[in-house]
N, C-alpha and C positions, 0 to 999 in steps of 0.2 A: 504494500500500500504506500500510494505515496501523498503530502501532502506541499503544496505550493503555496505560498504568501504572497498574493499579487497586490493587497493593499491594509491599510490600516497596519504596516508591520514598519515602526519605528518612529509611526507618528499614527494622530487618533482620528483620521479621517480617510474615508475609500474603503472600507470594508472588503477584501475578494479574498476569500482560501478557497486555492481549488483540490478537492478532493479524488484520485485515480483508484478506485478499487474492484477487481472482477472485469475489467476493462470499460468500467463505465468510470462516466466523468461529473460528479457532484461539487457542486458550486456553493459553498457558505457564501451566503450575500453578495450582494453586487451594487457595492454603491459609490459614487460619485466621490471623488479627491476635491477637499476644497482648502485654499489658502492663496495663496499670491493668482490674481486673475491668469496673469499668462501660464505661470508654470500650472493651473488648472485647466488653462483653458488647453494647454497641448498635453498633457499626462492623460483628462479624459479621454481623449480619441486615438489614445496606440491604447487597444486591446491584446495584452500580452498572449492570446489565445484565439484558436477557432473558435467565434461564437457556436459555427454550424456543429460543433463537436460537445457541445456540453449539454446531459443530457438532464439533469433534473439540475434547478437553483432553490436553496432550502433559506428562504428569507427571515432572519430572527425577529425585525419590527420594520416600519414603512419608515423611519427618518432617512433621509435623502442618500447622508454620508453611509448609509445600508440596502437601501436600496434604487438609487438614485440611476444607476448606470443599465437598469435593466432594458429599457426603450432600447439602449443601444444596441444591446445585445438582439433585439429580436430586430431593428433595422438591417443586423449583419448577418440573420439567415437564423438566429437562436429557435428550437422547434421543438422543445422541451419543457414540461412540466416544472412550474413554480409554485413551492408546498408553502404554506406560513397558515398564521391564525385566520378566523374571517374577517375579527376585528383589523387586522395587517393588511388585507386585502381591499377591505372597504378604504381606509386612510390611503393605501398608495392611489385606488383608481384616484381620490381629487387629488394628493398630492402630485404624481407623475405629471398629468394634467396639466398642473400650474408650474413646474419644471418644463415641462415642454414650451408653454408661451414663455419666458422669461428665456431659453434658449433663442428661439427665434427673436425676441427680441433687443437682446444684447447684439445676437451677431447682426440685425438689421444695423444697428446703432454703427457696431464697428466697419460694415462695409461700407456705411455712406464714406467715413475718412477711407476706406482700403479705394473706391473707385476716385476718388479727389485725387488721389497717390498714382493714380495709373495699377493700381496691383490689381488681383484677381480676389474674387468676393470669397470668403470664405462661407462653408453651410453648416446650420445649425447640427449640434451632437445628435440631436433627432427630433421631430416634430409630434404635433398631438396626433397622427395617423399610427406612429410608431408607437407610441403609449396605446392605442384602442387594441391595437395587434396586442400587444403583449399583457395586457389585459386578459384577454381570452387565452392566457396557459396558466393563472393562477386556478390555483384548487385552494376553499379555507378549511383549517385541521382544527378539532379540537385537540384541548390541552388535554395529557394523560392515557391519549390511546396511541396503539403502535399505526402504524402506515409502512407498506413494503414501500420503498423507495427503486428498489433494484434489484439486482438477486443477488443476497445474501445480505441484504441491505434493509434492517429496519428502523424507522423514525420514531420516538416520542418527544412532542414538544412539552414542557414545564414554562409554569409563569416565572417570568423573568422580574418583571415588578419595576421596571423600567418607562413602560407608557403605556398606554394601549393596545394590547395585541399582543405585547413585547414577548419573546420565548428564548429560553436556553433549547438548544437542542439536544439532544440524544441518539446517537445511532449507533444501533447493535448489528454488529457486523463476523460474517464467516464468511474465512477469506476461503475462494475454490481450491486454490494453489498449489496452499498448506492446510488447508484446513484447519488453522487456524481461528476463534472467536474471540472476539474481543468490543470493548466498549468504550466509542472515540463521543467526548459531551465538547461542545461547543456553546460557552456562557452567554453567547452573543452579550449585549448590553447589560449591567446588573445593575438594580436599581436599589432604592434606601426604605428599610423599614419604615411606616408610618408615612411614607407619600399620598397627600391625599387622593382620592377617587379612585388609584386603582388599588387592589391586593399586593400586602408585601409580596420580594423573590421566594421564589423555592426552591431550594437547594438541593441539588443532588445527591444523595444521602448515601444513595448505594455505592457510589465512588465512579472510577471510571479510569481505562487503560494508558488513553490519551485525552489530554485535555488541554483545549484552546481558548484561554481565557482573556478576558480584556482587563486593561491596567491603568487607566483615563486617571484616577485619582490617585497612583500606589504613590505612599509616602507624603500624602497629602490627607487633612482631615478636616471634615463640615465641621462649620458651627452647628450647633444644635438647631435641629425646627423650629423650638419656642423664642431661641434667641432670632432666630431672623424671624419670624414673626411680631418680636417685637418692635426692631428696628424698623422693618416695613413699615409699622404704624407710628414712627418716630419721624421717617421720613416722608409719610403721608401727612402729618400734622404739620411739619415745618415748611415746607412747599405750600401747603394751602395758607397759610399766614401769612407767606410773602409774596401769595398771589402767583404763584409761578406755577407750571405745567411738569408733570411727570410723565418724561417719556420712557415708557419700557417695551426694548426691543424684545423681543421674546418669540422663540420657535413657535412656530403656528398650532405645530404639533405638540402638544404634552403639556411644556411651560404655560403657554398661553391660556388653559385651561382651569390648570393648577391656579395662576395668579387672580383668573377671574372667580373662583370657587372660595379660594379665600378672602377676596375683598366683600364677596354673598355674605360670607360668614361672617363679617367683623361688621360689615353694614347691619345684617338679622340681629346681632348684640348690640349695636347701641356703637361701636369704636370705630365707628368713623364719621368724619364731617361731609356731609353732603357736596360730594365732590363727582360732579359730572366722569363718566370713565367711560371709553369707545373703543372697541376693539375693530383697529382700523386696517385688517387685510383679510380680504374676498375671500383666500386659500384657508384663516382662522377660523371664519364663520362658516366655509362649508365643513371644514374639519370638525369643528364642534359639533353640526348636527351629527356626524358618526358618532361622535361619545352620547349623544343623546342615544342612539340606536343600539347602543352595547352597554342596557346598566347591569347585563348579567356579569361582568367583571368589576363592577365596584365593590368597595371594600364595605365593612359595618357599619364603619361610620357614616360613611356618606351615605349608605341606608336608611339611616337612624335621622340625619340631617334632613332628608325628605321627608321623612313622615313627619318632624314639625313644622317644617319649613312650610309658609301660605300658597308662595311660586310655583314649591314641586316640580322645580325646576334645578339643575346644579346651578344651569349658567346661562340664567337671567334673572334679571331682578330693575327694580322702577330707576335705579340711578344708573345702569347700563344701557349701549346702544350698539349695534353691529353696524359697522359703517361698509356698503357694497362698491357705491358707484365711486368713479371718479370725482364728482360734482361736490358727494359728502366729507369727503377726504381731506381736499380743498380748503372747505368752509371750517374746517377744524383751524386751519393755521389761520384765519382771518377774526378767532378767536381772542380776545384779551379776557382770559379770567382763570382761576386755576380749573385744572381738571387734569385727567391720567390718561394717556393716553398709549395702548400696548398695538405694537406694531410688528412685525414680521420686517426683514428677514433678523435673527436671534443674532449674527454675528455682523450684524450691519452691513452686508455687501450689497444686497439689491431689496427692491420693495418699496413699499410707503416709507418707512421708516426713514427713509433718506431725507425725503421730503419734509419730514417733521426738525429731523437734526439741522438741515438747510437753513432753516427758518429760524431755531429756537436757539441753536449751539453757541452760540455767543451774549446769550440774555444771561446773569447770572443770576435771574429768578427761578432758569429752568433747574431741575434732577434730571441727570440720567441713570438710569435704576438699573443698569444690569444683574441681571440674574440666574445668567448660563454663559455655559465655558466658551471664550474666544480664541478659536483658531489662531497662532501666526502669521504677520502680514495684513490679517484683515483688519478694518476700520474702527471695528469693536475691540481688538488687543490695542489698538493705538490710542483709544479714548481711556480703556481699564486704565491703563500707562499713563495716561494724563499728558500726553503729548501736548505741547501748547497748541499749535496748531497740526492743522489735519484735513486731507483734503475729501472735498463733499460734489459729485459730479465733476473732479479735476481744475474745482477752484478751492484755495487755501482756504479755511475758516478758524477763528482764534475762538481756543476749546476756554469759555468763559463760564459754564455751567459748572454745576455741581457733580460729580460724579460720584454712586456710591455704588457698593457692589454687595451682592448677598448670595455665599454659597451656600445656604441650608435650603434654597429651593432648588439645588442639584438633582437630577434625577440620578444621577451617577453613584454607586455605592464609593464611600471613600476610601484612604485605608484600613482601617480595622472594617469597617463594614467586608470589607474582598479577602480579608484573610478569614473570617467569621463565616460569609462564602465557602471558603475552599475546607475551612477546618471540618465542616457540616458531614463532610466525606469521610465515609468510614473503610474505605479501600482509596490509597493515595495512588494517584497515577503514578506508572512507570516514566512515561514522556508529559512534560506540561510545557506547552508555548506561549509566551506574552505577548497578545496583540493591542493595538486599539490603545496606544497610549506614547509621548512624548519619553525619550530613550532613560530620561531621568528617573520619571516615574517607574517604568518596569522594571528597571536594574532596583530602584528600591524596593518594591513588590515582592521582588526575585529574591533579595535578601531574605528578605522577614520570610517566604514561603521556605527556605532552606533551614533559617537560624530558628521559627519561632514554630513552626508546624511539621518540618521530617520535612519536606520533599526533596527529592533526591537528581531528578535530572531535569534542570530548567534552562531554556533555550528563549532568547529573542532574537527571532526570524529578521532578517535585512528584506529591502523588497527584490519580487522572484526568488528568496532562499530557496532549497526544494531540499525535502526533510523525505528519506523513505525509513517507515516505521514499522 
């Protein structure tokens, strides 16, 4: 058996292990590399593989950096079965979707300067016709039962506790060869006890032979919940006293959800000041309907929340508003009064969000509230940074706002949470790989699994390593 690292290995973005066993070719995730525009925008389009050749892709959630690169694959002949949750499957059809227009129109954007130049146009990584295609090969899996995948090849997905949908995967594998069995777990994303709305992770208890796990936060630890919850409402009070606007950038998927579910919650107590809040990107508000459509994966609480809650709603209540058109968007920034405003894209590269920073980023009545992890290079690492200035559609702007940052709305397990993960294991892998995290982070990871838990043979893959196991 062999296993390849074609992304997310040595940094936490791009997701691809590809899997050879029995002469079939199995695909962990397929998603999207993002950080520095150019080096993303030419890394997505060399496909280190025959798409036509890979025959099942086993998707762990829909965030883009996991499954983002699929369109591509079935533009390039991919003709093969795509297993994940239904919740995963519902989230990519809108996310893909909204990937696909934002491809075409970036590269509109960059061919108007490519033909002023005399150069030749470049064409989008793939269009919305590519996503409807690839669309019709997902199959949705529940959690907890097997699925043959191939021969000699069976699947269980486990809640990952991550987002939505989210799964570790499991595949129990006999090799034809050797005859060989054995059992390869795949953590995909791991998420933090007590995240609202969904069910904490589940760990894999029975252990497992090989194990590919991610390391986003190794050597790194959240504040607590409570304490970012409290700050939240520190920073909710003090921006609305000096009349300024709270932008938060926030992934459409998951974050977005979360932040609007707890400001329900602190408005239904009484803790908060009637502060106008608009969740201003198209792709949020279609996304949200999905979680509307899957409360079979919320947790007790948030069960327990509905029933006294008057809405009976997570994520709506009388001082929110889903902003759709262009026209509503607009009229936000022509706005003087405080109010919150959550916006897509989470690491500031594209989307409304720009439009809002454009406008506000040099008011020093605004917050900028980040509250998920910023990529390298991108716009959002250079504002967390506090960069004086920073550029917004490639003109300078002087970062005059407030900036405050909150890791306890992580979806990301930290460190102990990931060693507390792997500890749950009552058979240690023989092989464990660290993917899905900046080279600091897993080497620290890597430590602690060796010094604090037994594990005995730990490897971080480079990209393309290829490991036979």
């Amino acid at each position: 058996m062999r296993i390849t690292f074609h992304g997310a290995a040595g940094t936490v973005t791009g997701s691809q292990h590809l899997l050879e066993v029995n002469g079939r070719r199995i695909l962990l995730d397929c998603g999207l590399f993002q950080g520095k525009r150019k080096e993303a925008f030419e890394r997505n389009r060399q496909t280190p593989y025959d798409a036509r050749t890979i025959d099942t892709i086993i998707l762990s959630h829909a965030h883009i950096d996991h499954s983002g690169n699929i369109p591509t694959l079935a533009r390039r002949g991919f003709d093969g079965q795509i297993l994940c949750t239904a919740a995963t499957r519902d989230l990519c059809a809108a996310m893909l979707m909204d990937s696909a227009t934002i491809q075409e129109r970036d590269v509109e954007y960059v061919n108007r300067k490519r033909l002023r130049q005399g150069k030749n146009p470049f064409e989008p990584l793939y269009t919305p016709d590519d996503v409807a295609e690839a669309m019709g090969h997902f199959t949705g899996c529940a959690y907890n039962r097997a699925y043959p995948v191939a021969p000699g090849v069976t699947m269980t997905l486990v809640d990952a506790g991550h987002m939505l949908g989210s799964a570790s995967v499991i595949l129990d594998i006999e090799e034809h060869d050797t005859g060989r069995k054995l059992r390869l777990a795949f953590s995909g994303d791991i998420g933090r006890p007590g995240i609202p709305i969904i069910r904490d992770p589940v760990p894999i208890t029975s252990g497992a032979d090989i194990l590919i796990m991610e390391s986003t936060y190794g050597g790194r630890q959240h504040e607590a919940a409570s304490d970012a919850e409290a700050a939240f409402k520190r920073i909710v009070r003090e921006t609305w006293e000096r009349r300024g606007v709270i932008i938060i950038p926030a992934f459409a998927v998951g974050r977005t959800q979360q932040i609007v579910y707890l400001l329900h919650q602190l408005y239904t107590n009484g803790e908060l000041p009637r502060i106008p809040i608009y969740v201003d990107s198209p792709l949020a508000t279609n996304v949200t309907e999905v979680y509307r459509l899957h409360p079979e994966v919320y947790d007790r609480e948030t069960r327990e929340f509905l029933q006294r809650d008057d809405d009976g709603n997570p994520f709506g209540f009388n001082l929110l508003q889903y902003t759709r058109s262009v026209d509503e968007s607009k009229r936000l920034n022509d706005l003087d009064e405080p109010m919150i405003i959550i916006s897509a894209s989470g690491m500031m590269e594209a989307g409304r969000v720009l439009h809002h920073l454009h406008n506000r980023i040099e008011d020093p009545r605004t917050t900028i509230l980040i509250v998920g992890w910023q990529a390298p290079e991108t716009l959002g690492r250079r504002i967390m940074e506090r960069q004086p200035i920073v550029n917004i559609f490639g003109e300078p702007h002087h970062l005059r706002a407030r900036v405050e940052v909150l890791e306890g709305f992580s979806g990301h397990a930290d460190h102990q949470e990931l060693l507390a993960w792997a500890r749950a294991m009552q058979r240690h892998p023989a092989r464990t790989f660290l993917v899905h995290g900046e080279p600091e982070a897993s080497e620290a990871l890597a430590a602690a699994l060796r010094q604090e838990e037994g594990f005995k043979r730990i490897d971080i893959p480079a990209p393309q390593q290829v490991f036979e196991v």
